[in-house]
C-alpha positions in Angstrom: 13.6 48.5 -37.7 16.1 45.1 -37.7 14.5 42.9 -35.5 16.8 40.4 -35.5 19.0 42.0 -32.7 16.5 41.5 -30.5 16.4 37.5 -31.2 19.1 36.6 -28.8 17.4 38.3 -26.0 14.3 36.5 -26.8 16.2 33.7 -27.4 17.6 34.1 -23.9 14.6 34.7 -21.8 12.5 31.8 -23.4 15.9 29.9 -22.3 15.6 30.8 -18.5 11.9 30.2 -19.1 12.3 26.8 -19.8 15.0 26.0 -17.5 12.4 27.8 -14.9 10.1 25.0 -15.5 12.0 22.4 -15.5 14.2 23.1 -12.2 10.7 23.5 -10.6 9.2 20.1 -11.8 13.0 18.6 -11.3 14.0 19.6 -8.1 15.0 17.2 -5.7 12.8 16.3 -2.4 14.4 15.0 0.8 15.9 11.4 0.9 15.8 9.8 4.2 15.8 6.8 5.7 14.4 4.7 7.6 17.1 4.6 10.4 17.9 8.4 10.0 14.0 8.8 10.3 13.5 6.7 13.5 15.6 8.5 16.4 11.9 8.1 18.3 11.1 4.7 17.4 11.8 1.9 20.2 15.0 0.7 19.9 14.0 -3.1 19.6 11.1 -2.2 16.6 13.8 -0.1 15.1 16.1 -3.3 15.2 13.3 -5.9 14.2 12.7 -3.7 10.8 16.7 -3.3 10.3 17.2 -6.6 10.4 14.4 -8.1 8.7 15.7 -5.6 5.6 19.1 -7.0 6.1 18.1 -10.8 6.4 15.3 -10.7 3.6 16.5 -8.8 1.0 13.6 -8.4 -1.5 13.7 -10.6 -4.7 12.8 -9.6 -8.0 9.9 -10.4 -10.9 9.7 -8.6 -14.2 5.9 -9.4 -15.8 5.3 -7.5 -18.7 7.4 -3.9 -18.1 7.0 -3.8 -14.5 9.5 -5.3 -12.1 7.7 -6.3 -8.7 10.2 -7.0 -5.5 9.0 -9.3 -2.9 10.0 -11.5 0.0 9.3 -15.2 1.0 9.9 -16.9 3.8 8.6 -19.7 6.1 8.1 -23.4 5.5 4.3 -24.2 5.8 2.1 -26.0 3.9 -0.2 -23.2 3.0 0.6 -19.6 1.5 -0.7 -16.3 2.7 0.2 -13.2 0.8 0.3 -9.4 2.3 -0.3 -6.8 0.3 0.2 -3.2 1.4 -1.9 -0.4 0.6 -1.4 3.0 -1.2 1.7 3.7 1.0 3.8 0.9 1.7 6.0 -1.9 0.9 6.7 -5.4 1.9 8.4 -4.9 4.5 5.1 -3.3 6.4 4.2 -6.4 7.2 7.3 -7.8 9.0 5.8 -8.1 12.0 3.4 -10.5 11.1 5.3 -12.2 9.0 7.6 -13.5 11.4 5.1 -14.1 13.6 3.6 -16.6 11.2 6.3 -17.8 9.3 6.7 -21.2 11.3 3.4 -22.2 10.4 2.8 -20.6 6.6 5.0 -19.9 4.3 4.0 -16.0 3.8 4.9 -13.4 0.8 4.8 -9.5 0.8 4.8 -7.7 -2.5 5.9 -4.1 -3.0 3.9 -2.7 -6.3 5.5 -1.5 -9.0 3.7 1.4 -11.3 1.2 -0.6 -12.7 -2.4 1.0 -13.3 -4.6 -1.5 -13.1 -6.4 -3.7 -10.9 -5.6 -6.7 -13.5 -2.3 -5.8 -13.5 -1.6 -5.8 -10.1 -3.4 -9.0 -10.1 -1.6 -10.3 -12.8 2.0 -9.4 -10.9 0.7 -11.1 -7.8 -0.3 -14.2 -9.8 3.1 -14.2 -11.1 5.1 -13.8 -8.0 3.3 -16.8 -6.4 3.8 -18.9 -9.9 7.5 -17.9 -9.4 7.3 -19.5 -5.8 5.3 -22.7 -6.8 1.7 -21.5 -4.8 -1.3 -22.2 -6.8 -3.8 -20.9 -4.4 -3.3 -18.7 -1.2 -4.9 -16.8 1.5 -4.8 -13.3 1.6 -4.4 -10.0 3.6 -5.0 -6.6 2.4 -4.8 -3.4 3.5 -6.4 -0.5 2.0 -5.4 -0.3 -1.5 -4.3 -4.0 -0.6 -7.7 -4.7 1.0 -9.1 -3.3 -2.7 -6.6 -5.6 -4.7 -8.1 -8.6 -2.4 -11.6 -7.9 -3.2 -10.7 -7.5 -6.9 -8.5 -11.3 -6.6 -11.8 -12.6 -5.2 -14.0 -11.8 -8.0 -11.9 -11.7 -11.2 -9.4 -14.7 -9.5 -11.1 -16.9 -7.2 -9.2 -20.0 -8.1 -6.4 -18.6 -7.1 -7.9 -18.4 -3.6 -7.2 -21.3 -1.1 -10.0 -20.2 1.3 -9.7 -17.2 4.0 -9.4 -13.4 3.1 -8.5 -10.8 5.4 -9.8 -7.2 4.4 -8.5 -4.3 6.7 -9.0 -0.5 6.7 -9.9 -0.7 3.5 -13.7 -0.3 1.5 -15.2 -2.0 -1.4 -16.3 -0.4 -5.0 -18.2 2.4 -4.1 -19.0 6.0 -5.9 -18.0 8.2 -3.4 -14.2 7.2 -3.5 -14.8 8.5 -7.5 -16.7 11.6 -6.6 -14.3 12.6 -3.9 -10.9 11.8 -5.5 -11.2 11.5 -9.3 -10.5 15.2 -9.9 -7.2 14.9 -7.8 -6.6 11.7 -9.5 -6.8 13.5 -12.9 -4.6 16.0 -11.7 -1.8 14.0 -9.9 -0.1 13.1 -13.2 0.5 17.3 -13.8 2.1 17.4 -10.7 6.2 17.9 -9.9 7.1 14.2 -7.7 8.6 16.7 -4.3 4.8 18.8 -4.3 3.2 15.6 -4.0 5.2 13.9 -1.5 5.4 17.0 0.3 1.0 16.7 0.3 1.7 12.9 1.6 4.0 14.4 4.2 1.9 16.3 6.0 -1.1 14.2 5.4 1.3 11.5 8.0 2.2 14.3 10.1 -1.3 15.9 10.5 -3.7 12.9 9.9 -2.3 9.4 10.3 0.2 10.6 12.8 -2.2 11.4 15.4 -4.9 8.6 14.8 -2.1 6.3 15.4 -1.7 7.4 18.7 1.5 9.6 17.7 3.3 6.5 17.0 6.9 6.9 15.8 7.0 3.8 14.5 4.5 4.6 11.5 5.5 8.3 10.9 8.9 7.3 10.5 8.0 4.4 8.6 5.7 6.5 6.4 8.4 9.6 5.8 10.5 7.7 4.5 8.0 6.6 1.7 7.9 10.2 1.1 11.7 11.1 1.5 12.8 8.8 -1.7 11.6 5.2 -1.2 8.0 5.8 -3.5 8.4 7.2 -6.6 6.0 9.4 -7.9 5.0 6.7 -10.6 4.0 4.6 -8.3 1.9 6.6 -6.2 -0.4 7.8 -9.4 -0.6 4.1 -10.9 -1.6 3.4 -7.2 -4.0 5.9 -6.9 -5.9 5.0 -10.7 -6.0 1.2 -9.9 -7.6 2.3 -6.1 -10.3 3.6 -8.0 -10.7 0.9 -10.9 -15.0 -0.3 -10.4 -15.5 -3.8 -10.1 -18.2 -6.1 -9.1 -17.8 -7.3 -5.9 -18.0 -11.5 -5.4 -19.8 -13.4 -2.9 -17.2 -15.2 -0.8 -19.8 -17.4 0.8 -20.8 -18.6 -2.6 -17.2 -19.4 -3.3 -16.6 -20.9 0.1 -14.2 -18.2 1.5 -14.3 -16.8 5.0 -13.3 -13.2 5.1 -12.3 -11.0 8.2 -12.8 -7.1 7.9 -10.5 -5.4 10.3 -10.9 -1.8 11.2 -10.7 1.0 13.1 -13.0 3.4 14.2 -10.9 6.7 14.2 -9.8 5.4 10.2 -8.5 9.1 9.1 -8.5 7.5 5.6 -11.9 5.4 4.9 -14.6 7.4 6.8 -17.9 5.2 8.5 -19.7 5.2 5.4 -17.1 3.1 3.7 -16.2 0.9 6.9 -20.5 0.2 7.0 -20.5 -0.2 2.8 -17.7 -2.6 3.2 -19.4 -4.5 5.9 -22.6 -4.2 3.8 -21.2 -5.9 0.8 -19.7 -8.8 2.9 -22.3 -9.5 5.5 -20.7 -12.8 6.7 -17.4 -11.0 7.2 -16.4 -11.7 10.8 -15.6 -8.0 11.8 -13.1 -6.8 14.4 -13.2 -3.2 15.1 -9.9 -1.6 16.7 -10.4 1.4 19.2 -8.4 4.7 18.3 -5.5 3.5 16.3 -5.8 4.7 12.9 -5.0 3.5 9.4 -2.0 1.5 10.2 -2.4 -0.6 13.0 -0.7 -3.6 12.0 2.3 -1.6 12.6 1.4 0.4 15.7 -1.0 -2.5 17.3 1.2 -4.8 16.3 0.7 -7.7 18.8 -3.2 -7.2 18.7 -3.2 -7.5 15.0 -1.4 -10.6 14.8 -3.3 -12.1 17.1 -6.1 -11.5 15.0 -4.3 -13.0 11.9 -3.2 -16.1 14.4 -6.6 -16.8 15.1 -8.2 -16.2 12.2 -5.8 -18.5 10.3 -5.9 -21.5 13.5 -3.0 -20.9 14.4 -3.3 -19.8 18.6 
C-alpha cells in the first residue's frame, strides 16, 4: 500500500492541531480600563485617579533586563516609598500620596517581572539611587508588606527608620504548603485563564470584604482586563514565596506598624497572629470588615494612620 498519499492529510490534521493549541494559549482576554471599568465608582475618586494618571505619568528605570515605572512627587526632607502587593501598581497609592506629599517626598513602584526578592530589592534600591534617597521609610502591602520585611533584613541601611507592614504576613510554611503546587503550575498556564481565576477571585472574594466597593473592583479588573501581564503575575507570585529570615527592627532601631484587617480574604488569622508574632513591638491597628485593600476603600482612615504614624497630624 503507498502511504505517502495519506501524508498530506496527516500533514493537515497535525496542522489544525497545532494551530488548536496555540489559538487556545493565544487568545486574547478583555482589555478595559480603568474609566470604562468605573461607571459605579464616585465620580470625585474616579476623577482623583484620572488625574493623578494624567499629572504623574510614571517614569522609567531599566536595572538589569527589567524596566520598573515609578512616580515621584513632593518636596520633603525625608522619602517614603509604597509598594503594592501581588495586584497593583503605583498608582494604588494615590491617595496617600497626595495626602503626604507636602510633607515627604513619596515614591510608588510598579514591578516589573522579576522573580526574586533581591531583585525586587535591587530595582527599588535603584529607583531611589535614580532620585538621590539613600535611606527611606517604607509601606507595603501584601506582596509589598513581604518585599518590606525582606528590605529590612537583607537592606537595613537603606532604611531611614519607620516601616509600615499591611495585610500582609512574614516567612511562614503554610503560604509554601498552600500555594507552591499552584505556583508550579502558573507558568503552564494560557495569560486570559489566569486572569479570568483573578477575576473572579475580585468579584467573589475581595469584592465583598471590601464592603462591595466599586472603587477596588474596578480598580482590580482592570489589572485583569490588560494592565498586568501574565509575566508579572508568576514572577510575583515566586518572589511572594522566596524564605527569608526575618530581622529584628528593634535591634536596628526601626519602628514598624502592622495594619490589618480582620475580614483579610487573602492572609487568614494565622498569618495576621505569625506576623504579629515575629514583630512583637509592631504597633498594630486592626481595621473592622474592610478587606485586603483598604487603603483604597478606607481611604481617609488609612491615611490617617500613615499621617500619624509618620508625625505628621
Amino acid at each position: 500500500m503507498d502511504r505517502s498519499r495519506f501524508r498530506p492529510r496527516g500533514t493537515a490534521v497535525l496542522s489544525l492541531g497545532l494551530a488548536a493549541v496555540a489559538l487556545f494559549y493565544l487568545w486574547p482576554g478583555p482589555r478595559h480600563t480603568f474609566d470604562e471599568l468605573a461607571g459605579r465608582v464616585d465620580p470625585q475618586v474616579r476623577r482623583s485617579l484620572l488625574d493623578f494618571r494624567a499629572q504623574h505619568p510614571p517614569q522609567q528605570l531599566t536595572v538589569g533586563r527589567a524596566t520598573w515605572e515609578y512616580v515621584a512627587l513632593g518636596q520633603g526632607p525625608e522619602t517614603i516609598v509604597f509598594l503594592h502587593g501581588m495586584t497593583g501598581a503605583y498608582d494604588i497609592w494615590w491617595q496617600q500620596m497626595l495626602a503626604l506629599a507636602p510633607y515627604y517626598r513619596v515614591i510608588s513602584v510598579t514591578y516589573p517581572p522579576v522573580e526574586t526578592l533581591e531583585g525586587l530589592a535591587q530595582g527599588v534600591l535603584a529607583v531611589m539611587d535614580a532620585e538621590g534617597v539613600a535611606r527611606a521609610h517604607f509601606v507595603g502591602t501584601s506582596l509589598g508588606g513581604y518585599l518590606a520585611q525582606y528590605l529590612m533584613a537583607a537592606h537595613p541601611d537603606r532604611l531611614h527608620g519607620k516601616v509600615v507592614l499591611g495585610n500582609t504576613f512574614p516567612p511562614n510554611e503554610l503560604q509554601r504548603q498552600k500555594n507552591g503546587r499552584l505556583i508550579r503550575v502558573l507558568p503552564l498556564l494560557p495569560e486570559w485563564m489566569i486572569m479570568r481565576i483573578f477575576r473572579r477571585s475580585f468579584q467573589e472574594r475581595i469584592y465583598p470584604a471590601a464592603g462591595y466597593s466599586e472603587l477596588v473592583l474596578a480598580y482590580m479588573l482592570e489589572q485583569s482586563d490588560g494592565r498586568m501581564s501574565k509575566a508579572q503575575v508568576v514572577a510575583r507570585a515566586r518572589a511572594l514565596l522566596e524564605p527569608f529570615p526575618p530581622a529584628d527592627p528593634a535591634a536596628l532601631g526601626l519602628q514598624v506598624m502592622i495594619i490589618e484587617a480582620d475580614n483579610d480574604p487573602l492572609v487568614e488569622p494565622e498569618l495576621r497572629a505569625l506576623l504579629k508574632a515575629t514583630y512583637p513591638t509592631a504597633e498594630v491597628h486592626t481595621l473592622t470588615g474592610v478587606g485586603h485593600f483598604p487603603y483604597l476603600n478606607a481611604a481617609e482612615t488609612y491615611t490617617a494612620l500613615l499621617a500619624d504614624f509618620f508625625g505628621q497630624r
